[in-house]
MIVOKOL-875144 format. One record per residue (C-alpha): residue in three letters; z, x, y. Coordinates in steps of 0.02 Angstrom, whole numbers, plus 50000, padded with zeros to 5 digits. Last residue first. Example, Ala and Ser with C-alpha at 12.3 -4.5 7.8 and 13.67 -1.06 7.14 Angstrom:
% MIVOKOL-875144
SER503575068449947;ALA503905061549775;
***
This chain:
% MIVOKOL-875144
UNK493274741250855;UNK491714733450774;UNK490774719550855;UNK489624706750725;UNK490894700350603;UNK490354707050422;UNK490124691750329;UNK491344683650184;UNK491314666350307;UNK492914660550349;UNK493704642850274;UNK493914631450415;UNK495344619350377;UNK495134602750437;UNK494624594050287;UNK495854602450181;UNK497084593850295;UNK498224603450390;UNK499774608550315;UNK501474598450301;UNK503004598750423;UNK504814595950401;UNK506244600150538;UNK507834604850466;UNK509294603350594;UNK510724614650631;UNK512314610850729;UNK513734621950681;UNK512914637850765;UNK512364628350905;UNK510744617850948;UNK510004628050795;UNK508254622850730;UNK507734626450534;UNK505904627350501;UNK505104618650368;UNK503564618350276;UNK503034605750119;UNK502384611249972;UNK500814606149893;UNK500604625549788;UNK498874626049807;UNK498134633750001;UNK499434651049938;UNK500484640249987;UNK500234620850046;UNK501394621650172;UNK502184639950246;UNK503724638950337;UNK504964640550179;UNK506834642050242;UNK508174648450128;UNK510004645350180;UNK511724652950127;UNK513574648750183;UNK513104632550112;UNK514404633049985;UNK513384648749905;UNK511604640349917;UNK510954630850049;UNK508814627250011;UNK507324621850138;UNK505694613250106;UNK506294606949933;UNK504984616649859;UNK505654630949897;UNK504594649649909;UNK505624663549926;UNK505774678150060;UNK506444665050211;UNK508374670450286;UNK509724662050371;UNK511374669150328;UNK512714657650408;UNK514344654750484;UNK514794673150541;UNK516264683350558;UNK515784696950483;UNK516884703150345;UNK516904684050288;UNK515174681050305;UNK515054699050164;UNK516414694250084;UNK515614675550057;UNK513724681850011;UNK514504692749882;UNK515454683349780;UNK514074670049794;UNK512854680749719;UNK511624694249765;UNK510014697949666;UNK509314715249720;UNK507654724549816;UNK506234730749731;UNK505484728349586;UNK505494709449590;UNK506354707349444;UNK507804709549557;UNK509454718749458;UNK510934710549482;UNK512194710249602;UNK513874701649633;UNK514264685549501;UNK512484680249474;UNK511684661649522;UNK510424667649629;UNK510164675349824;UNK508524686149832;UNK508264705749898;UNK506604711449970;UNK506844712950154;UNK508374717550178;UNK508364727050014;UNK507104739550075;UNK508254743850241;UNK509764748050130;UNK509104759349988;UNK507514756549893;UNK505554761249912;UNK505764762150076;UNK504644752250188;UNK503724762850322;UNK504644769450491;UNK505414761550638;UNK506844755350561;UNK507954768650567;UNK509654756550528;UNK511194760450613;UNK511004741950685;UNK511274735650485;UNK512744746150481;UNK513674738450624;UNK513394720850528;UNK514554726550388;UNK514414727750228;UNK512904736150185;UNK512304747650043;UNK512624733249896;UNK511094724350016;UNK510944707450074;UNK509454697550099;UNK507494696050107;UNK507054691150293;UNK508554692850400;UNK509274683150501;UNK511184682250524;UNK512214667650624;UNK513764670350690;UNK513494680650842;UNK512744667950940;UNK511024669250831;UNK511004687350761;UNK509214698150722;UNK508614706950562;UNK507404720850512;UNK506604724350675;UNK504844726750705;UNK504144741850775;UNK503484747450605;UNK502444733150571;UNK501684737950722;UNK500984753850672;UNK500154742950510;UNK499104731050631;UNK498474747150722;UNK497774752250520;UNK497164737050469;UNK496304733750642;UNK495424751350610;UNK495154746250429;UNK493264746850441;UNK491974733050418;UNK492674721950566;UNK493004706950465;UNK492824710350292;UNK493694725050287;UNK495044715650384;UNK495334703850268;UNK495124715550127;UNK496904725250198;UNK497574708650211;UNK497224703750072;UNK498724707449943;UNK498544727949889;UNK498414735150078;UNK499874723450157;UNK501034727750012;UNK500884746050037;UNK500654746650237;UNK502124735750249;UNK502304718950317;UNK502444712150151;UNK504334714950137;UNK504574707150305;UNK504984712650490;UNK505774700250593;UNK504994695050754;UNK505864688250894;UNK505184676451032;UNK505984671351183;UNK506524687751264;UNK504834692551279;UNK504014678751304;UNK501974680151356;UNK501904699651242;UNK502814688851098;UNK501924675951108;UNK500264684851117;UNK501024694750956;UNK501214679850876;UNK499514677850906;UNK499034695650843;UNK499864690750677;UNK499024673650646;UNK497284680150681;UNK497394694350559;UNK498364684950421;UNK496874671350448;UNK496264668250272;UNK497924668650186;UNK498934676350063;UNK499184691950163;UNK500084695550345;UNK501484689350427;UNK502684690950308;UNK504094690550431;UNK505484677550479;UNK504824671650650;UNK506344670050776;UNK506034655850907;UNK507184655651080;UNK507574641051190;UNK506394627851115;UNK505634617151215;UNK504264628251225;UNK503014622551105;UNK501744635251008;UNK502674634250849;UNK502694614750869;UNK501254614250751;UNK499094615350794;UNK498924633950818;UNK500074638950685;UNK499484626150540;UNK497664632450589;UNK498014650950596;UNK498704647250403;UNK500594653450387;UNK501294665650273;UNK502554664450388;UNK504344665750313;
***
């Protein structure tokens, strides 16, 4: 999950390259002042290593979500056209949906889908398009893991709950370790579920600038070696609120 203030990304070990490879979760935009900034840095990253950085597409990294939770405003506000808004939203689409650690380890923003069950049908995927509205691509990015038997429906909309049946057949089918995926906000930093087969990692302190959570990300020196690393958000004191004026160049 990002959902990450510019500040908390310019200042963390997000920038550091000790780290062999770093895969971003999605949600890059909305719920935060700098959506604009933070996405066209990753971006930099991206563009500086290519084969170092991978970014996963979220459920808010859509032209629907994106225009109704800020960051459609954002940019409004900062250019005084949606021309940013609208170049931001073509590269949404060039993301991809998930991404494999070793083989064994699955990333994927939201979760599982009742369409997939197998890892070949998550490559078949055309993901360079807009969001659907359902089918196998929308629930990888807006389905939830919870205490159900298989599925349920998500009271998100969008999407479906999963349970533990289905979280094992589908590791089992595949051959992997883990499903590592973001989507939900835990206040524990970082949550297993399903016989730890299952994580959720939250990389966005103090959500929403209220919530008081910690962030986490979750760092792999093999696929049976995983570490949480904590970190909280910059001090209210250091945070630089923008100003709700037109900035002076236009695209």
């Amino acid at each position: 999950m990002t959902f990450v203030n510019y500040s908390e990304l310019e200042v963390r070990f997000l920038t550091q390259t000790t780290y062999l490879h770093i895969t971003y979760y999605g949600d890059f935009v909305d719920r935060g002042y700098y959506s604009l900034e933070t996405f066209t840095y990753l971006l930099a990253l991206k563009a500086k290593w290519p084969d170092r950085i991978t970014l996963l597409r979220g459920n808010h990294d859509s032209r629907q979500i994106a225009q109704v939770y800020g960051f459609y405003d954002e940019c409004q506000t900062k250019y005084g056209n949606a021309s940013a808004w609208r170049y931001c939203t073509k590269v949404f689409d060039m993301l991809t949906v998930a991404a494999l650690i070793d083989e064994q380890i699955l990333c994927v923003h939201g979760g599982l889908s009742p369409d997939i069950k197998t890892l070949d049908q998550i490559r078949t995927i055309e993901w360079n398009q807009e969001i659907p509205h359902k089918g196998a691509f929308c629930d990888l990015v807006w389905s939830d893991p919870e205490d159900v038997d298989t599925w349920a429906i998500s009271p998100r909309g969008a999407g479906w709950l999963f349970g533990a049946k289905v979280t094992n057949e589908f590791v089992h089918i595949n051959n992997l370790k883990l499903i590592c995926r973001a989507h939900q906000l835990v206040h524990e930093h970082y949550k297993f579920m399903f016989d730890e087969t299952l994580v959720t990692v939250w990389s966005a302190p103090n959500y929403c600038y209220h919530c008081g959570n910690i962030g986490s990300i979750m760092v792999f020196k093999d696929v049976n070696t995983r570490e949480p690393k904590l970190f909280w958000a910059v001090p209210d004191s250091q945070r630089v609120i923008p100003p709700r004026t037109r900035t002076p160049y236009f695209l």
